[in-house]
C-alpha positions, 0 to 999 in steps of 0.5 A: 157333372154328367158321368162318363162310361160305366163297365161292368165287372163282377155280375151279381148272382143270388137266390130267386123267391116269389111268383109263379114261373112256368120256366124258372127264374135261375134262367135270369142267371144264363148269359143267353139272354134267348134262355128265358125266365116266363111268368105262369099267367099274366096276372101281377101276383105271378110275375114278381120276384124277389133277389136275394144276393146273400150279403150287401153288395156294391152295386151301380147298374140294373140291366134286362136282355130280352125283356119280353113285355107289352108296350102297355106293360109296367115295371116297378124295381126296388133295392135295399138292404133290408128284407122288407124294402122298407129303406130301398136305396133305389127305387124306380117306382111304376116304369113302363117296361119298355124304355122312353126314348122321346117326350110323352105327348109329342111328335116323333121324329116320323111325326107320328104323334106318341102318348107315351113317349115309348121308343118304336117296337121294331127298334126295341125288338132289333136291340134285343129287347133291352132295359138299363137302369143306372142308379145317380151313385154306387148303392148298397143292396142285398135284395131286389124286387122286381114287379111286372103288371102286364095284364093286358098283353096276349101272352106272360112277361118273359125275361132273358138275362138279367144282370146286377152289377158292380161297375168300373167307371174311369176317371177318363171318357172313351175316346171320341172315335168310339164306333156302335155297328148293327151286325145283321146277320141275316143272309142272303141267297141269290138265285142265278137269273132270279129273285134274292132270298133272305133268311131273317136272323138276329142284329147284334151290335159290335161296341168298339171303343178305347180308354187312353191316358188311364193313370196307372193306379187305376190301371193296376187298381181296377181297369187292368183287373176288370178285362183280365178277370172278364176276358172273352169268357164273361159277358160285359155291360158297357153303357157309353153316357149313362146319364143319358136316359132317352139313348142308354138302352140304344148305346148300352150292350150286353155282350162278350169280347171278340178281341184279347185287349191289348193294354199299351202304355202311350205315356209315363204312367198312362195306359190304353185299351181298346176293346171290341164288344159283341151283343149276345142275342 
């Protein structure tokens, strides 16, 4: 059965080895994702990287914010509880960097012709440059490798944030009134009896959704728990559908509250929350 929304709740930090990283890899921990971690070169043997959480951990989601590759560029992420991966729990063997939102060797819905399947560059770039990978159940992992090659791109794979995550999932889906906005906040300046001018910044995407009818063991159990420790402070990854691999990384955001969420309680021991999340760009 399909899964419904995942939450993030406890974001994972650890200690970063391996490669060659012109500006470090402790960058990968800032919640801005504008604050990059950027290989030396573009060879293989600088831009990999080993994570080590310092214990097992509880883990269901993977998710990169400005990942900062070419379209020709590949990436290969590993978990596992053993230092030399030799029994990963999750393994995403060779993947293209940037995500697959439609069939290889097809038409797009523009009917131009797509080898690889490869969602279009604007898009990819108006997102944020985005990469989610949700594993099919809860894993167990102390250590994660990441491998870039990116040879033939004309500058070094660079990464914003990168985040693992333990994840709240309710019992219940969102509710069907869930709404994604694309905030552009470029702005306009009219010239009296003349031209407009646009100075061009970043889109971000507002996330509002709602969680009703939780029962109140997981509402004092983990909902309750997961907002109030995040609050407007703690970035969130919230993924609507996250078996959905060809939208995850359209509907998915990385991004903190713009509201205190107000839980209210519409039945005998149910609950409700409606929150509103900001991408960080």
């Amino acid at each position: 059965m399909a899964r419904k929304v995942l939450i993030s709740r406890r974001h994972w930090t650890g200690a970063f080895s391996g490669g060659a990283w012109a500006l470090p890899l402790t960058n990968l921990l800032k919640p801005q994702p504008q604050i990059v971690a950027e290989a030396a070169s573009t060879d293989p043997d600088d831009s990999w990287f080993v994570m080590d959480l310092g214990g097992t951990r509880k883990v269901g989601l993977f998710y990169f914010a400005m990942l900062l590759c070419s379209s020709a560029g590949r990436l290969w992420l590993q978990a596992s509880t053993e230092a030399d991966f030799s029994t990963p729990t999750f393994d995403t063997g060779w993947t293209t960097c940037w995500p697959r939102d439609k069939e290889p060797m097809t038409q797009d819905p523009w009917g131009v012709f797509t080898i690889y399947g490869l969602i279009d560059a604007d898009e990819y770039a108006a997102l944020g440059f985005p990469r989610l990978f949700v594993p099919p159940a809860i894993i167990d992992c102390r250590y994660i490798r990441i491998r870039i090659d990116d040879q033939t791109a004309s500058r070094p794979p660079a990464i914003g944030t990168f985040v693992v995550a333990e994840v709240y999932q309710p019992a219940i889906n969102i509710a069907y009134d869930w709404k994604i906005t694309p905030v552009d906040n470029s702005t306009v300046a009219q010239v009296p009896y003349g031209s407009a001018f646009s100075t061009v910044r970043p889109t971000q995407r507002r996330l509002q959704f709602g969680l009703g009818f939780i029962e109140q063991e997981e509402f004092i159990a983990q909902a309750f728990g997961t907002f109030l420790v995040k609050g407007k402070h703690a970035p969130f990854v919230v993924v609507p559908f996250p078996d959905d691999e060809r939208h995850r990384e359209k509907t998915a955001v990385y991004g903190l509250l713009t509201d205190d969420p107000e839980f209210t309680n519409p039945f005998f021991r149910r609950y409700a929350v409606t929150p509103t999340l900001l991408q960080l760009v």
